[in-house]
N, C-alpha and C positions, 0 to 999 in steps of 0.2 A: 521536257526531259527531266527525269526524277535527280537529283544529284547523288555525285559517289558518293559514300559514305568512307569504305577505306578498301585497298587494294592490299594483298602479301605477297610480295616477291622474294625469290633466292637467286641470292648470287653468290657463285661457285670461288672458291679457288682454283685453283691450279697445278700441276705437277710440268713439269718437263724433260719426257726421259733421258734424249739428248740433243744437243745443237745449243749450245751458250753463247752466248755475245754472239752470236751469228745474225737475231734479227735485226738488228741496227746498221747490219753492215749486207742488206738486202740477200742474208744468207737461207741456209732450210734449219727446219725446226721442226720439232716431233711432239709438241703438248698435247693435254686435255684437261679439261674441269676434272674436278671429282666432288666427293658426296660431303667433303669439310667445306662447310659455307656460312654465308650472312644471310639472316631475314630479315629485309623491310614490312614495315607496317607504314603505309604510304592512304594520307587522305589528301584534297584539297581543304587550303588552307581558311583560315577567317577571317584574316586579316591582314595587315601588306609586308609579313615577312614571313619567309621562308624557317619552320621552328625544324630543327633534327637533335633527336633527345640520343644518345651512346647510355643504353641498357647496359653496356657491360661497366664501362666507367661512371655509368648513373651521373650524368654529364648532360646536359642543354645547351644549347647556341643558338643562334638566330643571324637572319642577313635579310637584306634587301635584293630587289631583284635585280641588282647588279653584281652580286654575290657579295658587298660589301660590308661589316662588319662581325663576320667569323671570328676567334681568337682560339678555339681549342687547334691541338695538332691534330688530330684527327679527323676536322672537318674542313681543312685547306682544301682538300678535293671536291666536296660539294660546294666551296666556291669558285674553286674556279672552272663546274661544268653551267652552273646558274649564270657565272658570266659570258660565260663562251655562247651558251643556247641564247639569250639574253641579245649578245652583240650581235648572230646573226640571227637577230630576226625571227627564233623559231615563239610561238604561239606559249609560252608558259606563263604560268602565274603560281604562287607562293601556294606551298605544301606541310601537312605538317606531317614530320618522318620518325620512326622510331627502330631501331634497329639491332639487333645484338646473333650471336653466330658462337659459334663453334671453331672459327678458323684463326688459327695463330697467325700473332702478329711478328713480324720481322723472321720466320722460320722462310722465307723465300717464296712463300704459297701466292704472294701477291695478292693481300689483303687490301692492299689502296688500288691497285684498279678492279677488287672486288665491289670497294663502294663505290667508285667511278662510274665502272658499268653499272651496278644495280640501280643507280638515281638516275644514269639519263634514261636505263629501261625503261623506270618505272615511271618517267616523266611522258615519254614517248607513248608510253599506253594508257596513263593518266587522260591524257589532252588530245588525243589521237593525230599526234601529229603527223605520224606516215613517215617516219627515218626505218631503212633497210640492216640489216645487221650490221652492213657493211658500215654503213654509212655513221653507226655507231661506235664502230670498233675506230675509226678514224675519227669523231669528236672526242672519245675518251682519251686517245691518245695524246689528241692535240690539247685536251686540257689536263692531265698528268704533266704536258711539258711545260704549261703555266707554273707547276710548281717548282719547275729548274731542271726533273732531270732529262737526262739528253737521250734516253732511254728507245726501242724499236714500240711494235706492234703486236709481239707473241702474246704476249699475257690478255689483252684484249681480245683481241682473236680469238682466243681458247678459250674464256669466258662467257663469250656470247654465243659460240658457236659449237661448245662442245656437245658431245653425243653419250650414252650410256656406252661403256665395254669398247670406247675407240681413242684411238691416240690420231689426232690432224698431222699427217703431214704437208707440213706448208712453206710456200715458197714465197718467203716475206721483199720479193720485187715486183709479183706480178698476184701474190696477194690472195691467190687460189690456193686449196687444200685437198687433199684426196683423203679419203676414211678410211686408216690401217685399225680392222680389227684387232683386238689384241684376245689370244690364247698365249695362256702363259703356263699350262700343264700343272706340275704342280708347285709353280713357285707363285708369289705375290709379288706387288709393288710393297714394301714399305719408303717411309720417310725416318730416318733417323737423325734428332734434330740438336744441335751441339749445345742449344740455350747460348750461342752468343748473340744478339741481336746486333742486327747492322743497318745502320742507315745508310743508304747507297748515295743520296746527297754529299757524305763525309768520306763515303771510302775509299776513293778514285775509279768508282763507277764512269762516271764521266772524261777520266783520264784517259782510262780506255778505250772508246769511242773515239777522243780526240789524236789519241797516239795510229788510229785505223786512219783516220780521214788524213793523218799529215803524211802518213804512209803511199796512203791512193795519191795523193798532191802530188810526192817526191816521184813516183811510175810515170804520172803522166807528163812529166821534163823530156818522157821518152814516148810514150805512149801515147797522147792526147783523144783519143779516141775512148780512154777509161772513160764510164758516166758513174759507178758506180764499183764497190769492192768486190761485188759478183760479178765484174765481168775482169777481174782480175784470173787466168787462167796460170797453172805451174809452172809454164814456161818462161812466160812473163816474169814473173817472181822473180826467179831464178837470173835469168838474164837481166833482170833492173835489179838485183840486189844490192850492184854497188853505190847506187843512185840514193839507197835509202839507210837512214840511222838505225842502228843495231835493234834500236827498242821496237822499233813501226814492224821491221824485218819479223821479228818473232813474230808478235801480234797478227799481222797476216798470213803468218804462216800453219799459224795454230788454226785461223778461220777458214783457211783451204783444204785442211786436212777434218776439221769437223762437219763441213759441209758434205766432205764424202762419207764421213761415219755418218752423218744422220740417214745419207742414202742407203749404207750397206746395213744400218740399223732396221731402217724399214722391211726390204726385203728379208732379213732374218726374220722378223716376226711375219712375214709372209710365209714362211717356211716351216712356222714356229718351232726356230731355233733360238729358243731361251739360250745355252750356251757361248753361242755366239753374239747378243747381242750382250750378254754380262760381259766376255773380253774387251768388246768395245766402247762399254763404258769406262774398263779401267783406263782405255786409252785415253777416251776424253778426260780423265780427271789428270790423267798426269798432261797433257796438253793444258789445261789450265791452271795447274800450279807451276808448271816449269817455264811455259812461254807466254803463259796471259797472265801471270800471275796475281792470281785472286780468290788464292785459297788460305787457310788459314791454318796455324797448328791442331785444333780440334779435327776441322774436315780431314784433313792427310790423315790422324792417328787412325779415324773409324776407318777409313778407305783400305789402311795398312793393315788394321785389323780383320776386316771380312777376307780378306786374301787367303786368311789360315784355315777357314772353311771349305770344306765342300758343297755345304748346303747353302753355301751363298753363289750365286751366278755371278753376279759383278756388282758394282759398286760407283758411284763420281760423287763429288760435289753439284749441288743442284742452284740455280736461281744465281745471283748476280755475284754473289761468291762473299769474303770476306766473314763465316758465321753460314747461320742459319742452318738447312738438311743438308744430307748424304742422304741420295735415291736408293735405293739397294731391290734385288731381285732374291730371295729368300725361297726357300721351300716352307709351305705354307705351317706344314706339322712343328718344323723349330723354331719359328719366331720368336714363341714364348721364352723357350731355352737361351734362345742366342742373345736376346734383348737383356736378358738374368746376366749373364756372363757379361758381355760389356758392360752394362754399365757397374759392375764390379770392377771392373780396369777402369773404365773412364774414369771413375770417384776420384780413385786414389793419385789418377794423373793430373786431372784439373780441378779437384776440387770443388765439384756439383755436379749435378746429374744431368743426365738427356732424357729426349721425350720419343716414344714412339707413337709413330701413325701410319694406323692400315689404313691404306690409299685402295677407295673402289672407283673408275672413270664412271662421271655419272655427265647427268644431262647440264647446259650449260645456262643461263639466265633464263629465267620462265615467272608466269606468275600462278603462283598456287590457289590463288580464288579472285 
């Protein structure tokens, strides 16, 4: 057999129109990839470490095949999927990786399980090992959580799995997806992005997750039959409310009522009522600043601002919260206009700009030659 010489792969970000903190808490969610991504340049290696060179930070690192002696930030994930494949057992051997993209970092696009997934793709198709999407979306996961956060499945999932022109609806307990086309007439997706950067390790990312599980704890002093925050039903709630601390109370209450927006979200765009599913994203954005809160002064001002248009459908905070995008549904003809106009307010309120991104759903990890 003649040897690779080198493989190019893309790997997609992300959007998620709506269902936040819901995957962790085995709720529904509405993502897809889109056309802002990373490319690998992937060959096998020459010799017994692992080299991935960062084209955009013009940055090198290297490791063993235990993933061990990494030191940039940006390559913590490609050690700990080297380790992960590594411990169990799968068939790899050292790569040299070179990689650079188009996709912002800390904007909520989910840039770090863009590389997650692109290395174990491109490993899996490198060495032919035979791992199923599935089976991928769950290694990445599980080694994202190597790096601490306490984080779901959505972003993996949508990554691997996305389609051109669809949004997954998915039901992150049983892990299955249905393909909601999307027509959106004449509005667009953008991304309007506040330029705060967050690290969700720092920002009580994790707190939140923990304030849902102490929550499902406190129900089931009544309930024991709970396995799970989705099988938390309203009545339930309601009836164990006194059981449980003000803070959990919110928190799941906010996760009850987005898991019905993502439903009645879907079906809007089966209907294609853009209308309706902008209302419903304002809901979800004040659901996450007021009971999850995890929004931030930038997110609220744009969210408050698109409200005064008509040519904006709706509007939320998008991705783990604290910074990063504001989703917005726009008619395609003013973007240019509308984007003019805020960020003339934004300036003068905080004191630097934002970034816009036309978001197209495209296909989700593949390899390009």
């Amino acid at each position: 057999m003649s040897r690779i010489k080198s493989r190019t792969y893309r790997a997609p970000g992300r959007i998620n129109l709506i269902g936040e903190h819901t995957d962790y808490n085995s709720g529904y969610v509405l993502p897809g990839s889109v056309d802002m991504h990373l490319t690998f340049e992937v060959a096998p290696g020459e010799g017994d470490l692992f080299e991935f060179h960062s084209l955009h930070f013009d940055e090198l690192d290297t490791c063993d095949i235990q993933g061990k002696g990494l030191h940039r930030k940006w390559s913590v994930f490609f050690g700990q999927v080297i380790q992960l494949m590594h411990d169990k057992g799968y068939p790899i051997a050292p790569v040299t990786c070179s990689f650079d993209g188009n996709l912002p970092i800390g904007a909520g696009m989910s840039s770090s399980s863009a590389l997650t997934c692109g290395l174990i793709y491109a490993l899996n198709d490198l060495y032919d090992i035979g791992l199923t999407q599935l089976d991928m979306v769950f290694l990445a996961s599980e080694a994202e959580r190597g790096s601490g956060l306490d984080g779901g499945k959505m972003d993996q999932y949508s990554i691997l799995m996305g389609m051109d022109d669809t949004l997954l609806l998915l039901d992150c307990q049983a892990y299955k997806h249905q393909n909601i086309k999307v027509n959106l007439g004449d509005h667009v997706i953008v991304l309007l992005d506040t330029r705060v950067s967050h690290e969700l390790l720092d920002s009580g990312y994790n707190d939140r997750h923990a304030d849902c599980k102490r929550g499902l704890q406190q129900l089931k002093a009544k309930y024991p039959e709970l396995n799970s925050v989705r099988d938390i039903v309203p009545e339930i709630l309601i009836d164990g409310s006194s059981l449980m601390d003000k803070v959990s109370l919110q928190r799941l209450t906010y996760v009850l009522d987005e898991n019905k927006r993502v439903l009645d979200v879907a079906n809007a765009l089966k209907g294609d009522d853009v209308q309706e599913v902008g209302r419903l994203l304002y809901e979800s954005h004040k659901g996450l600043r007021t009971q999850y809160g995890v929004s931030c002064a930038e997110l609220d001002y744009i969210v408050e601002w698109s409200k005064g248009y008509d040519e904006i459908a709706g509007a939320r905070m998008m991705g783990g919260g604290f910074g990063g995008c504001v989703i917005a549904l726009m008619e395609k003809t003013e973007v240019a206009n509308l984007f003019a106009q805020l960020q003339l307010q934004y300036r003068k309120v905080f004191g630097h700009d934002h970034a816009l991104y036309h978001i197209q759903l495209s296909r989700g990890v593949h390899r390009l030659s």
